[in-house]
Short mmCIF file of the C-alpha atoms (twelve columns), coordinates in Angstrom:
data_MODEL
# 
_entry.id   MODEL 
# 
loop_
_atom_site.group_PDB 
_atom_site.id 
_atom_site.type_symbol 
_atom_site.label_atom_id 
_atom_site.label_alt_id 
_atom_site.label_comp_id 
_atom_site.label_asym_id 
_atom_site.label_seq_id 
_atom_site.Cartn_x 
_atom_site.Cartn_y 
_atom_site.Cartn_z 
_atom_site.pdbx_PDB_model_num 
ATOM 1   C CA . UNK A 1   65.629  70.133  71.529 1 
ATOM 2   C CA . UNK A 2   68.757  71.180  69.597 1 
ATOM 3   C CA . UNK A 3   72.145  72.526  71.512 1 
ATOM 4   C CA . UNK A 4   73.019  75.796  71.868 1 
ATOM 5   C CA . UNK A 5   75.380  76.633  69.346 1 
ATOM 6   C CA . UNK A 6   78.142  77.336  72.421 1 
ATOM 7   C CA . UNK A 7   77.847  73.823  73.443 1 
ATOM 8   C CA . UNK A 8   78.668  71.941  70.421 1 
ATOM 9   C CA . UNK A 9   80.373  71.842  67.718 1 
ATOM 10  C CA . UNK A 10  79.951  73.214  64.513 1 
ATOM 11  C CA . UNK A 11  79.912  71.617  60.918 1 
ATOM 12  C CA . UNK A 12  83.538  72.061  59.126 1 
ATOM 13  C CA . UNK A 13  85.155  72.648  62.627 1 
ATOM 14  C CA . UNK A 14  87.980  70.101  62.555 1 
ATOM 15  C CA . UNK A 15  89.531  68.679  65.622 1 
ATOM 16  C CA . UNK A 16  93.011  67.407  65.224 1 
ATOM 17  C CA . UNK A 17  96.866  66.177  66.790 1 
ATOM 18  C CA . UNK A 18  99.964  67.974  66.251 1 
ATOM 19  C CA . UNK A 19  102.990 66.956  67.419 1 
ATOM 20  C CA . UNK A 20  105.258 69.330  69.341 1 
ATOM 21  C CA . UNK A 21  108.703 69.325  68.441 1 
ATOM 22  C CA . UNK A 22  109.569 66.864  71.713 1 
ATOM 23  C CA . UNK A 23  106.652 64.509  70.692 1 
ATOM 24  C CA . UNK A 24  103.945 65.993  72.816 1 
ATOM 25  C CA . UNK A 25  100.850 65.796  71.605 1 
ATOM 26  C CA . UNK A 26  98.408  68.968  71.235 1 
ATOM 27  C CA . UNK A 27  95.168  69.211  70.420 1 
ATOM 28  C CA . UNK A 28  94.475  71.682  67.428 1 
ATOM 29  C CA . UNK A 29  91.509  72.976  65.840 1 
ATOM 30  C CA . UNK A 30  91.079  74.881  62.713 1 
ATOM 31  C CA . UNK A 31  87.658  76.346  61.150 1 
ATOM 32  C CA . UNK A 32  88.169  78.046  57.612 1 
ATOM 33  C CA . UNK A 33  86.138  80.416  56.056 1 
ATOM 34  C CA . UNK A 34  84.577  80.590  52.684 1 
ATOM 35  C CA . UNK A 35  87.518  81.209  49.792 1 
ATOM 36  C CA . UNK A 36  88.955  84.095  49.443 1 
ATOM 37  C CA . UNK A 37  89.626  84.224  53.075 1 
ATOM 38  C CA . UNK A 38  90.466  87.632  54.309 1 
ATOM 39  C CA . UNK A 39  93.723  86.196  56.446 1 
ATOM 40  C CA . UNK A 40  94.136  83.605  59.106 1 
ATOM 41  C CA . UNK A 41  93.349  84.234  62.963 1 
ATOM 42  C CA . UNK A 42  95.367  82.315  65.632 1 
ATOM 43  C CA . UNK A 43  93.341  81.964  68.814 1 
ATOM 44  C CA . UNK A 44  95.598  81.576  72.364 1 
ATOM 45  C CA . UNK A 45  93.451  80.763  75.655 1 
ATOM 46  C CA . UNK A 46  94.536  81.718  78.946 1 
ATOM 47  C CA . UNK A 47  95.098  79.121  82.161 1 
ATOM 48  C CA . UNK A 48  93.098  76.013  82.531 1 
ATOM 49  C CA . UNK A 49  91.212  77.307  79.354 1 
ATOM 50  C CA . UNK A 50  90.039  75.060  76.157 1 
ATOM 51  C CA . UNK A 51  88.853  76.210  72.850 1 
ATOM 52  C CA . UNK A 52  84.976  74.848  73.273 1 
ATOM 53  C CA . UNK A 53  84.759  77.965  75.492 1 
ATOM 54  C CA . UNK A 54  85.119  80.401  72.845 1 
ATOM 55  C CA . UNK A 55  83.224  78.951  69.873 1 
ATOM 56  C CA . UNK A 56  81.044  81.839  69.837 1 
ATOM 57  C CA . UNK A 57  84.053  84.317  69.132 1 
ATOM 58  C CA . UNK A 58  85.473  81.871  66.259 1 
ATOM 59  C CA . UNK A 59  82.051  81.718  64.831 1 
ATOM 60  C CA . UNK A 60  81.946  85.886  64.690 1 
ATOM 61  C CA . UNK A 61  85.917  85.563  63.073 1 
ATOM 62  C CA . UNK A 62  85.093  82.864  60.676 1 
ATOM 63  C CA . UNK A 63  81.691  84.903  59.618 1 
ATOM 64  C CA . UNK A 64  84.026  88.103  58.866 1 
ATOM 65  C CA . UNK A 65  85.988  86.150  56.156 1 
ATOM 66  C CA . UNK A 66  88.853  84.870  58.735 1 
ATOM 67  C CA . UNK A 67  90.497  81.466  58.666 1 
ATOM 68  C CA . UNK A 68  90.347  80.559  62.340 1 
ATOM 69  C CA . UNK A 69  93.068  78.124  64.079 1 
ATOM 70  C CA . UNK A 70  94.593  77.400  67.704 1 
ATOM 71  C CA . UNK A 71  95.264  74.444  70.181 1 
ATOM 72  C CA . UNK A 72  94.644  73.772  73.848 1 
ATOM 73  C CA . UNK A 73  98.413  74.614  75.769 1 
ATOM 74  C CA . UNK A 74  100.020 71.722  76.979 1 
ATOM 75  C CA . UNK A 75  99.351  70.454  80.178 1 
ATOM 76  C CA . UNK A 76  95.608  71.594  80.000 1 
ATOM 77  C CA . UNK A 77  92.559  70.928  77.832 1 
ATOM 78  C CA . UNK A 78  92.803  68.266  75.406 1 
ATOM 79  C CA . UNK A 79  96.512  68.451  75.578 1 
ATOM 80  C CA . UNK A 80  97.410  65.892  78.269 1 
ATOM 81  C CA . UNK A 81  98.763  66.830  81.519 1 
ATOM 82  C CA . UNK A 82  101.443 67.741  83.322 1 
ATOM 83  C CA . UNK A 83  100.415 67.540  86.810 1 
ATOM 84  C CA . UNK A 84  99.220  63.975  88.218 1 
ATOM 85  C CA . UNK A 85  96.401  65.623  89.819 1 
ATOM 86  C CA . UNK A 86  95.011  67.652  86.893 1 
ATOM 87  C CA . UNK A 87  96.284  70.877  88.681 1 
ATOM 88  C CA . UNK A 88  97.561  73.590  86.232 1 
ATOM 89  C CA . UNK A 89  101.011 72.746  86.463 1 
ATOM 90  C CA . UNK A 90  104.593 74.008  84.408 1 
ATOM 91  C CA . UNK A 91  108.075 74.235  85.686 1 
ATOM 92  C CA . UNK A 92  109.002 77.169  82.888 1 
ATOM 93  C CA . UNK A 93  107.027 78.847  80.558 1 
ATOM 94  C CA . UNK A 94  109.971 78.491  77.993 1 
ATOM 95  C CA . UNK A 95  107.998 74.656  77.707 1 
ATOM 96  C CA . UNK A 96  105.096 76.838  76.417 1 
ATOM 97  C CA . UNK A 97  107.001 79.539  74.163 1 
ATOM 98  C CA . UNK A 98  108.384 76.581  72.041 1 
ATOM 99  C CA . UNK A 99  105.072 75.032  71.313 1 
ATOM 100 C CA . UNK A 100 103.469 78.284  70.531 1 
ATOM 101 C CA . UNK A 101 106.591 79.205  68.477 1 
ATOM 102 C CA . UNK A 102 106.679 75.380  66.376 1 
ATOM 103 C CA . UNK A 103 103.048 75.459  65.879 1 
ATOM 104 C CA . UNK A 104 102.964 79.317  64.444 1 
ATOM 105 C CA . UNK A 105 106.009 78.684  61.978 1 
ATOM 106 C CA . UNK A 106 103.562 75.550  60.485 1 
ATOM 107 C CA . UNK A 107 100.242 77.218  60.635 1 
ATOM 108 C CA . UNK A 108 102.088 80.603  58.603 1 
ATOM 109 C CA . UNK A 109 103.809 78.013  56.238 1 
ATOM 110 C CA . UNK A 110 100.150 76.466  55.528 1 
ATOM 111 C CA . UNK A 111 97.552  79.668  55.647 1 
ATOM 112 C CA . UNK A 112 97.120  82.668  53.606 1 
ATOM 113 C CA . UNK A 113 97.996  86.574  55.079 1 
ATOM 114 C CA . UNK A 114 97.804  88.249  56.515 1 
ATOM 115 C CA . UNK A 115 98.579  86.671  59.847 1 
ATOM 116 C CA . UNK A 116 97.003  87.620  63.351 1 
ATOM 117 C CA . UNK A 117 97.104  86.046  66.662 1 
ATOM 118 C CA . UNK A 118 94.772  86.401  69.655 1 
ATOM 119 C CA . UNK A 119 96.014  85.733  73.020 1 
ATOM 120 C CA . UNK A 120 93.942  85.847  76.107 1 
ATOM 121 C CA . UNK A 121 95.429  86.151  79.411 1 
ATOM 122 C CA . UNK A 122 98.113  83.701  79.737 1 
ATOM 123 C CA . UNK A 123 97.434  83.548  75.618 1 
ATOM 124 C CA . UNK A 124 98.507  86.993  75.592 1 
ATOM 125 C CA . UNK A 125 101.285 87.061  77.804 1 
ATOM 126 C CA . UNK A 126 103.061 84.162  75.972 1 
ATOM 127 C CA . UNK A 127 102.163 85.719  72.866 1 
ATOM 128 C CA . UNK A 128 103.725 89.135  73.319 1 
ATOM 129 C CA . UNK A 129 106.518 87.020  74.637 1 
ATOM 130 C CA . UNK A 130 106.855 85.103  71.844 1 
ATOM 131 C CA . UNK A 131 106.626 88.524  69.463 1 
ATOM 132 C CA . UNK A 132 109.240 90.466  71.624 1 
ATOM 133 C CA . UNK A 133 111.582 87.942  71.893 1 
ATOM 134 C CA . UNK A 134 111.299 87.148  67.832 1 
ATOM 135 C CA . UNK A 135 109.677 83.384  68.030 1 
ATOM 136 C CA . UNK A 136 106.927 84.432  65.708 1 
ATOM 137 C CA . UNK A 137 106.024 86.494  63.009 1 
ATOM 138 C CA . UNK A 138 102.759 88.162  63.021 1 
ATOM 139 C CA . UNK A 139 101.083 90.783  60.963 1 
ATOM 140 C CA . UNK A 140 99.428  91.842  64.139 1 
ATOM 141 C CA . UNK A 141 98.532  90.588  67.583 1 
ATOM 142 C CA . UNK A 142 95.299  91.021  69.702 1 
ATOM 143 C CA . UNK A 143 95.682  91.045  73.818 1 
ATOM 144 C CA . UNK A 144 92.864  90.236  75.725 1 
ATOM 145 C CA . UNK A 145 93.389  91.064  79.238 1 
ATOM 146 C CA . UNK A 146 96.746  90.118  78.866 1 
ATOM 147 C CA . UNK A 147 98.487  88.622  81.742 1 
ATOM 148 C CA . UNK A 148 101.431 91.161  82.705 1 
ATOM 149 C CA . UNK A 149 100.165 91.277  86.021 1 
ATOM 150 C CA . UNK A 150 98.435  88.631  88.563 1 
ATOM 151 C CA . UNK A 151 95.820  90.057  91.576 1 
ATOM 152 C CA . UNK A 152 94.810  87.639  94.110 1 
ATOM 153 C CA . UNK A 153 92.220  89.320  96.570 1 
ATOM 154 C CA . UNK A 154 93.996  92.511  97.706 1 
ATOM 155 C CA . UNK A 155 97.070  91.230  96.826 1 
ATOM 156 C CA . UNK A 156 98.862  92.417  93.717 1 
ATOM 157 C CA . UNK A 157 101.644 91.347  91.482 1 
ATOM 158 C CA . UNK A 158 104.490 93.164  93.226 1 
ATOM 159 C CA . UNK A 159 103.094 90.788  96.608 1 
ATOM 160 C CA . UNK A 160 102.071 88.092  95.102 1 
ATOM 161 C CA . UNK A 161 105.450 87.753  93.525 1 
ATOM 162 C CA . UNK A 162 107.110 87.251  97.147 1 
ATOM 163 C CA . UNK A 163 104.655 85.056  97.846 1 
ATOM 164 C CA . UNK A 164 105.146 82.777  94.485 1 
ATOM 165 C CA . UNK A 165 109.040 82.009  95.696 1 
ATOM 166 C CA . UNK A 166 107.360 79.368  97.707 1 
ATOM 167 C CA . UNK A 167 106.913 77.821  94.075 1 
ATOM 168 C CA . UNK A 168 110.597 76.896  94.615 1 
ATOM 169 C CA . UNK A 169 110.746 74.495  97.384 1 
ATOM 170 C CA . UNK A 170 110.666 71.132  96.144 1 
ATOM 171 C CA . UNK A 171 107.941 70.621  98.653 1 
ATOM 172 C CA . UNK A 172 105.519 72.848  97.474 1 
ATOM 173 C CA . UNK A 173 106.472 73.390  93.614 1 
ATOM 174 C CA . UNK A 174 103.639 70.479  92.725 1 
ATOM 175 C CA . UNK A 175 100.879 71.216  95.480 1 
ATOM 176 C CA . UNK A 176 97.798  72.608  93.980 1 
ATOM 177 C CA . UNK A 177 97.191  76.016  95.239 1 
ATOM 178 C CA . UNK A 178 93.587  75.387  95.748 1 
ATOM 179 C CA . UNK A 179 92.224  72.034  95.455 1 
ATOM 180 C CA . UNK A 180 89.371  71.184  92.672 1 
ATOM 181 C CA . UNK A 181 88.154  73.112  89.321 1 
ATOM 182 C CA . UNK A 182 86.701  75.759  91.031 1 
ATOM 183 C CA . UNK A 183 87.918  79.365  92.030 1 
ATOM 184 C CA . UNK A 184 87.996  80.067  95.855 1 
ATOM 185 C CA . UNK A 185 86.263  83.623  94.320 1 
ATOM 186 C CA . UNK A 186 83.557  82.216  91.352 1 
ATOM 187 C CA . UNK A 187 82.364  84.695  89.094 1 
ATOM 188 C CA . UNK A 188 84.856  86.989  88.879 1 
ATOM 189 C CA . UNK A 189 85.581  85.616  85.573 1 
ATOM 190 C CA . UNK A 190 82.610  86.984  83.989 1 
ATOM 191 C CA . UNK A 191 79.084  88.372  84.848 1 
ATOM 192 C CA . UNK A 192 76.973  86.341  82.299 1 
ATOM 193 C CA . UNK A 193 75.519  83.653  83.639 1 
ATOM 194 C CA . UNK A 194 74.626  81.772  80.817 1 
ATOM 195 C CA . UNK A 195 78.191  81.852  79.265 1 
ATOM 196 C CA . UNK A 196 79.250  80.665  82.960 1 
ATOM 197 C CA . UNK A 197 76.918  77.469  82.405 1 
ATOM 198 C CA . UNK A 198 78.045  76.789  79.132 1 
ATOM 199 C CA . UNK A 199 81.855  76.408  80.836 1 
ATOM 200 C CA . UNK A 200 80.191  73.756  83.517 1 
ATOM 201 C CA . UNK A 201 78.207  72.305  81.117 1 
ATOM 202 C CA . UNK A 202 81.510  71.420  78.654 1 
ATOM 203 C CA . UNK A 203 83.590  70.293  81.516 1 
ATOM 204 C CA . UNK A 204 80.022  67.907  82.461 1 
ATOM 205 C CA . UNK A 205 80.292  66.330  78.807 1 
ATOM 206 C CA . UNK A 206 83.950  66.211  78.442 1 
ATOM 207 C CA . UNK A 207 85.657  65.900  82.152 1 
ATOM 208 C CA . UNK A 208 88.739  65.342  80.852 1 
ATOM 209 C CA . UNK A 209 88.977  69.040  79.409 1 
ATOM 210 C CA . UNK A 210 88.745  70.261  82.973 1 
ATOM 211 C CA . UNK A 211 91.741  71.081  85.174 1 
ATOM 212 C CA . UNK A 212 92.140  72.368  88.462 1 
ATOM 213 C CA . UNK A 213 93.670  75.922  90.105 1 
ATOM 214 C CA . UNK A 214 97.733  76.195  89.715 1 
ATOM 215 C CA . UNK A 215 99.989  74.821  91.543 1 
ATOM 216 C CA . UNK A 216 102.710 76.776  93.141 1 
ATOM 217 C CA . UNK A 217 105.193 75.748  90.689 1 
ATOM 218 C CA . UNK A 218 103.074 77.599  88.003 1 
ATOM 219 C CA . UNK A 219 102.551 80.335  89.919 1 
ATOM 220 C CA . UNK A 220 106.082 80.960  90.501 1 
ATOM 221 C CA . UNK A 221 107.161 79.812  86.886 1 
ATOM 222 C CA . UNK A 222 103.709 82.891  85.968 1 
ATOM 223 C CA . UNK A 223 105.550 85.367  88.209 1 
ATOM 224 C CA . UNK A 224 109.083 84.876  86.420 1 
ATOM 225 C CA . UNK A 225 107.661 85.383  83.188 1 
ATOM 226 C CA . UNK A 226 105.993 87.975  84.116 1 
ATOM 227 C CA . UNK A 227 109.141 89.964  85.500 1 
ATOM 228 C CA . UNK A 228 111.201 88.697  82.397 1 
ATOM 229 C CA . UNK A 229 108.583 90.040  79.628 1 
ATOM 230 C CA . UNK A 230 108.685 94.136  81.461 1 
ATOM 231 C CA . UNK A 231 112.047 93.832  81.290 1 
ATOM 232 C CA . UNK A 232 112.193 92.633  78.302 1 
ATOM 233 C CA . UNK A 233 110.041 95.529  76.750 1 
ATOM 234 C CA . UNK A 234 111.586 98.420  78.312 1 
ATOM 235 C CA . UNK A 235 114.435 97.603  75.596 1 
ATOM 236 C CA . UNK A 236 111.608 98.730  73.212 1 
ATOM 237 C CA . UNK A 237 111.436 95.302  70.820 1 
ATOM 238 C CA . UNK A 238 110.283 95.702  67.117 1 
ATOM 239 C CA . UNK A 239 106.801 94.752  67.540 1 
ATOM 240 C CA . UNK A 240 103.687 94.379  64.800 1 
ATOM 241 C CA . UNK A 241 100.991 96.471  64.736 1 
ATOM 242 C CA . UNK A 242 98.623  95.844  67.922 1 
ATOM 243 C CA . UNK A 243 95.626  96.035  70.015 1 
ATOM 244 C CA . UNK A 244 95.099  95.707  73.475 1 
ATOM 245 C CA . UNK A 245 91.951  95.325  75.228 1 
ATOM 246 C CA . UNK A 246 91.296  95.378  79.449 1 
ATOM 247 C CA . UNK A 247 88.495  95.506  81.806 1 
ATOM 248 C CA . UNK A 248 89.176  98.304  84.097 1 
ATOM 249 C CA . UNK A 249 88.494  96.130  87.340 1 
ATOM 250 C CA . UNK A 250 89.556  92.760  86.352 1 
ATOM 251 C CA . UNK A 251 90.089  90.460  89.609 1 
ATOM 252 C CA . UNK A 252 92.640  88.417  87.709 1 
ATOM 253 C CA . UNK A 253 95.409  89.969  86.236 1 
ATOM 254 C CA . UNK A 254 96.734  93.384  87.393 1 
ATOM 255 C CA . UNK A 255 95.400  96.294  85.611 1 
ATOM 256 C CA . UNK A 256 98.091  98.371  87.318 1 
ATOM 257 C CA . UNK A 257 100.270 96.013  85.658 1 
ATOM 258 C CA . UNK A 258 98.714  96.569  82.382 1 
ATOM 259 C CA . UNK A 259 98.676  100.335 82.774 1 
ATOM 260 C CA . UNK A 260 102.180 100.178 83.263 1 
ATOM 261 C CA . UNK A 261 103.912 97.845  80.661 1 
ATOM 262 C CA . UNK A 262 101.500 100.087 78.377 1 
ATOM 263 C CA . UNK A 263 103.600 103.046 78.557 1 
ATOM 264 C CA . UNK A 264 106.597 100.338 76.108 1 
ATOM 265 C CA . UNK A 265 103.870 99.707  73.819 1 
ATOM 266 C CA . UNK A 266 103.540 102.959 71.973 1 
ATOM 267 C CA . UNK A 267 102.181 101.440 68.538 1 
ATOM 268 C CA . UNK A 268 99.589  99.448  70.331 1 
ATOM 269 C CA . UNK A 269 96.161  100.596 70.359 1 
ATOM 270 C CA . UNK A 270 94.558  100.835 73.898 1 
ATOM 271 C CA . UNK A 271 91.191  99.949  74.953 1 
ATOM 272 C CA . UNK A 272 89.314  99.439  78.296 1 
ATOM 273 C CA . UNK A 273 85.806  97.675  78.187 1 
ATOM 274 C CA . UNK A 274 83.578  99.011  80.477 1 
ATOM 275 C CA . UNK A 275 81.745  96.866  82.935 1 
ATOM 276 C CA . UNK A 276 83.719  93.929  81.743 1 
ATOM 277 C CA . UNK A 277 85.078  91.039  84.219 1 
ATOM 278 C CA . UNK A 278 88.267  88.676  82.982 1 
ATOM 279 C CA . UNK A 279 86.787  86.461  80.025 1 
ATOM 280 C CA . UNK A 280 85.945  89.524  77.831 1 
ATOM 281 C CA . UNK A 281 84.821  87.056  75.137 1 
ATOM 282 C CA . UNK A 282 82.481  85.240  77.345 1 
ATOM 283 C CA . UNK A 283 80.801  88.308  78.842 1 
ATOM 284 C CA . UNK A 284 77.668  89.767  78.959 1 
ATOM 285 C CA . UNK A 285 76.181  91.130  75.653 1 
ATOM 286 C CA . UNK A 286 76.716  94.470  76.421 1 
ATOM 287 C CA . UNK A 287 80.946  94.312  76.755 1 
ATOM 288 C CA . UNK A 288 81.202  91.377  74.763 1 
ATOM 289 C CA . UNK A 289 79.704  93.395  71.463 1 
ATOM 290 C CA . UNK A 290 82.475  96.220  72.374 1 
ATOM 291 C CA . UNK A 291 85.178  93.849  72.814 1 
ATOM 292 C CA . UNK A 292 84.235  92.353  69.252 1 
ATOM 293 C CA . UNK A 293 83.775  95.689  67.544 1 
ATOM 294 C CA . UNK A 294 86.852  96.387  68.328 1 
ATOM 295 C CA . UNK A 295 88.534  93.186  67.307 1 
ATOM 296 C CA . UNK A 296 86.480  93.614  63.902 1 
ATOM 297 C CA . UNK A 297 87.659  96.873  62.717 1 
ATOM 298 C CA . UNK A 298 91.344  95.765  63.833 1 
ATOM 299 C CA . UNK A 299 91.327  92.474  61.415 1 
ATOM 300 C CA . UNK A 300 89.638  94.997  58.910 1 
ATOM 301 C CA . UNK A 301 92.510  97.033  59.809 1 
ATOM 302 C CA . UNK A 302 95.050  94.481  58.907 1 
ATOM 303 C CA . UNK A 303 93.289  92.899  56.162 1 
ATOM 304 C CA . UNK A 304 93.749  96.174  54.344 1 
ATOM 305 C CA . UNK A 305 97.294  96.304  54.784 1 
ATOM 306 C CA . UNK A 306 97.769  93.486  53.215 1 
# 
């Protein structure tokens, strides 16, 4: 019996090193479409995320003309690690802004336009960070529940950022917040299932993809950037045309948060999935179709422009 086409990989997918600008190794991947390509599609995953999760979405992108590339951040996936434990670990995002920026100068310099990055969660938060503070230079950006805002239980950002300065003692900064790969609050991540097994099943085959929750040295590096990026918008940045996409309840990031920074982002289109849960790309059918539609008639959107 053949594999589902979410749990392996397909034919002309390639699976390659690039070298940060320090040396470190990420893993890439790139999977181009049939010439003439309608643009090229950068693909950003969010914490403790790697890009086997989300070959259904790059097999919709490819199949609407799009040249489809990304890498795993560093730290997590098949990009090493940073923590000894395989925790989720980074003392400042800035680590993270210069990979994203390096690798996005080389992948414009070597695919056609126009040029489009999708960033989900962390993905989007470093890569409207990256836009606003001029480290890349897109044609347009897609945010997938961005994160502008982390919940925890009841707790949201504003408390959860008094409780990340505990990130700063030297005792705690490398101490796991939760211990193993699993979320003390499973399946708030998505409600399909199936999609859910496919994650288990990758981190089954390949282990070494699999990390663990954040440490407390993330969390307060996550709440820094967080508080850096709002005010860093409220000065109104140039920005390129945009789209952002939420689930009205998501247990992971803030939507108050969202709802908020929203009101600096006046040129980028606004969208709430309904009964949606975090991974809006790994949902059921039912969101995951809107989520795509959307995406669809953006890239159309930006193909046309170009």
């Amino acid at each position: 019996m053949s594999l589902s086409p979410r749990r392996r990989l397909p034919p002309g997918l390639l699976v390659e090193s690039w070298s940060a600008p320090d040396g470190w190794p990420l893993r890439t991947f790139r999977h181009d479409a049939e010439d003439p390509a309608a643009g090229s599609l950068l693909f950003l995953g969010g914490r403790g995320d790697f890009f086997e999760k989300y070959l259904e979405a790059i097999a919709d992108w490819r199949a609407a003309g799009w040249n489809v590339a990304g890498f795993d951040w560093r730290g997590q996936g098949g990009s090493g690690r940073l923590h000894p434990g395989g925790a989720c670990h980074v003392g400042d995002f800035a680590l993270l802004l210069d990979d994203l920026a390096a690798f996005c100068r080389a992948w414009r310099a070597a695919t056609p336009g126009p040029h489009v990055a999708v960033g989900h969660s962390l993905g989007g938060h470093l890569l409207l960070k990256a836009v606003a503070l001029g480290l890349v230079e897109l044609d347009g950006m897609i945010l997938l529940a961005p994160m502008l805002g982390i919940r925890a239980g009841p707790l949201g950002n504003r408390a959860l950022g008094g409780l990340a300065t505990l990130g700063r003692l030297p005792g705690l900064r490398g101490r796991a917040i939760w211990s193993g790969q699993r979320s003390p609050a499973p399946g708030r991540v998505t409600s399909c299932p199936e999609r859910q097994a496919d994650k288990a099943w990758w981190k089954a085959a390949r282990p070494e993809l699999g990390r663990g929750g954040p440490t407390w040295g993330w969390l307060a590096a996550a709440m820094r950037s967080i508080a850096e990026l709002e005010r860093l918008l409220r000065t109104r940045p140039a920005l390129p045309p945009g789209l952002l996409l939420a689930a009205a309840g998501d247990p992971i990031v803030d939507s108050a948060a969202i709802r908020r920074v929203r009101r600096f982002l006046p040129d980028v289109e606004h969208a709430e999935i309904a009964g949606a849960g975090h991974e809006l790309l790994r949902e059921r059918d039912g969101p995951r179709t809107a989520c795509l539609a959307h995406i669809r008639r953006f890239l159309a959107s930006a193909a046309a422009r170009s």
